[in-house]
N, C-alpha and C positions, 0 to 999 in steps of 0.2 A: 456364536452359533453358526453362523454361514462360512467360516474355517472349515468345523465340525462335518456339518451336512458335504463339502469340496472334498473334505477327508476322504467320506464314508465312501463317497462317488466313486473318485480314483482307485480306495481297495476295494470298492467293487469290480471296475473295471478290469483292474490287474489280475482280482479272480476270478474273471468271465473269460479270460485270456488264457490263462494256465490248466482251467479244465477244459476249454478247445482243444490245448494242443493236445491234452491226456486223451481227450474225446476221439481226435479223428489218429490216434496213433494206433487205434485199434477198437476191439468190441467190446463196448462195456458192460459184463453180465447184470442180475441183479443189486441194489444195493445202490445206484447211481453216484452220488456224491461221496456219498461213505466208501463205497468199494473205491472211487478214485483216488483220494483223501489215504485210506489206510495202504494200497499198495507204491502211492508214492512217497511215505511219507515216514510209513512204518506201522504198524499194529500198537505200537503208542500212541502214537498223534493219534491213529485214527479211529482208536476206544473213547478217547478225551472227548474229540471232536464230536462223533459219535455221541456219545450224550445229551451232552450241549446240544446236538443238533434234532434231539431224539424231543429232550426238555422242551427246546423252545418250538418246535414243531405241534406238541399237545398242547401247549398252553395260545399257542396261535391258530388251534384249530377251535378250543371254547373261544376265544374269542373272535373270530371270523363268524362262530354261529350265533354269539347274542349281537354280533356289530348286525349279521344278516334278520334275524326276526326284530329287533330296532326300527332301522330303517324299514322293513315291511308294514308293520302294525301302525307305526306311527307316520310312515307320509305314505307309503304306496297303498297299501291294501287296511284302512282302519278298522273300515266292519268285520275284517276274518278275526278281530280278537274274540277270542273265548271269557275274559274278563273284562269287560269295556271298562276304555281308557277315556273315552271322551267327557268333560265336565268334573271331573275329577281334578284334584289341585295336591298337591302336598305331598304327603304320608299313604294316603289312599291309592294316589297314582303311580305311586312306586311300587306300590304293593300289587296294583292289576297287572302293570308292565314286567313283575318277576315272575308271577302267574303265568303270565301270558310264555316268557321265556323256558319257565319249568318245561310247561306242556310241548310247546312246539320245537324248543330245543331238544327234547326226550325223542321227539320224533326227527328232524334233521340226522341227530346221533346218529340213530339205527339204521338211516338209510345211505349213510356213511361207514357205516361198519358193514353190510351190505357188500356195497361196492369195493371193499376193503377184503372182503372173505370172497367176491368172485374171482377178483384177482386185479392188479392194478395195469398187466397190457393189454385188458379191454377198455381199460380209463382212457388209454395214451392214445386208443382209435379217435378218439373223442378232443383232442386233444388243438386239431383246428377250431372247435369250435370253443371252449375255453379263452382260448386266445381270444377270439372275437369279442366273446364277453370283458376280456380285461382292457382288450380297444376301445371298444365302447363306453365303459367307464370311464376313459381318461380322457377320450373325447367330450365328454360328459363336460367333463369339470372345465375345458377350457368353451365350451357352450355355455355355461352358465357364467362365467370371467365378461363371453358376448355379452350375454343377453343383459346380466346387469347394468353394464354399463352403457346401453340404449336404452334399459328401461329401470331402474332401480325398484327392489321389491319397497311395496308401502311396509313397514313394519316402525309404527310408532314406538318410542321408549319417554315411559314420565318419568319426569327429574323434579326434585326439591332440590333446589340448588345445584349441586353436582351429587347428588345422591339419587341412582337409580330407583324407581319403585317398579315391582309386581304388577306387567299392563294387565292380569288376569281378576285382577284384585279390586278395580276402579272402573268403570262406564265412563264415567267423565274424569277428562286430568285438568281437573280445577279446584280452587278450594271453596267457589259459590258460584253463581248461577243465575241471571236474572231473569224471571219469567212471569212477565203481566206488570212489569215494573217493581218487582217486588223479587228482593235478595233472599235466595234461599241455599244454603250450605247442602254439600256433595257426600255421597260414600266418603271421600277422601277424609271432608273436615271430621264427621266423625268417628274416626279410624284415629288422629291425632288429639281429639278434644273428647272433652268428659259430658257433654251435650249438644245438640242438635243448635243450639242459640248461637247468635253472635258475638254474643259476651260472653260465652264459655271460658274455662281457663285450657289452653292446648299447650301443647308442647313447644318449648322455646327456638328449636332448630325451625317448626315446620311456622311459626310465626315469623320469622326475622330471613325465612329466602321466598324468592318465587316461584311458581310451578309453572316450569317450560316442558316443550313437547318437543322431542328430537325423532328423527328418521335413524331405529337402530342400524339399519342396514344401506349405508349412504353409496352404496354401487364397487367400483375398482378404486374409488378414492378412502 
């Protein structure tokens, strides 16, 4: 895999290099990459290309808008959901969070399509700041590389042995409890046993490990 990703780097490179020199050899009218593509290349290549780059263009733009309403609804802005997602677990919460994507994806579209019909070299004015925004991001990621690794997020995970469970699912990761001197069994025991007792018959895996409590998110290590 890190062959692969060295690959991709290099014909990046080498194609950041070749439409320089196409770039500053003269004015490039509309069409940016395709127009430089097809007259250096041929109206062959550059219909193929052209596609290809037409295809992976619209399907990077649905998904640039559900990656975008995602990331909003669910860590930046919760309450703007139109279907609330909080308390929700399963089937249900898939079901708010596509809702939620229908609507405000239907609106992103159109204000994209918008700026698409005024025209796109009013976009390219805009275009320092763009930039800043994808700076920003990547500054981002190696801020939080920091931050973790001075402070690691708490985020417990429950293991029955090496088998993760649902922290959503459990209050306590135990399988009893003692309180006033007196053993008393967890959500958990009864999620694996056929009743509340201690002589229940349960499940032979959750009988025969133990319930540890691990840090899912142990920092830059």
């Amino acid at each position: 895999m890190f062959f692969f990703v060295v690959r991709c780097c290099f014909q990046t490179m080498l194609t950041a290099i070749s439409m320089s020199a196409i770039a500053t050899n003269g004015v490039v009218p509309a069409g940016g990459s395709y127009y430089m593509i097809s007259r250096s290349l041929g109206p062959e290549f550059g219909g193929a290309v052209g596609i290809c780059f037409y295809l992976g263009t619209t399907f990077a733009g649905a998904m640039y808008i559900l990656g975008c309403i995602e990331i909003l609804l669910i860590y930046i802005v919760p309450q703007a959901a139109i279907f609330k997602i909080e308390g929700l677990e399963g089937p249900e919460a898939e079901i708010a969070l596509l809702n939620n994507m229908r609507v405000y994806g239907t609106i992103v579209l159109s204000f994209m399509a918008i700026v698409v019909f005024v025209g796109v070299k009013y976009v390219n004015k805009l275009a320092l700041v763009f930039l800043a925004c994808v700076i920003l991001s990547i500054l981002a990621v190696y801020a939080g590389i920091i931050k973790t690794a001075l402070e690691p997020p708490v985020f417990p995970v429950c293991l029955i042995g090496n088998r993760t469970l649902l922290s959503k699912s459990y209050d306590i990761c135990a399988k009893v409890i003692e309180i006033d001197n007196e053993t008393i069994t967890t959500k958990m025991w009864r999620s694996f046993c056929d009743s509340d007792s201690l002589n229940a018959t349960c499940d032979e895996y959750f009988i025969n490990n133990n319930i540890t409590e691990i840090q899912g998110i142990p920092g830059v290590t």
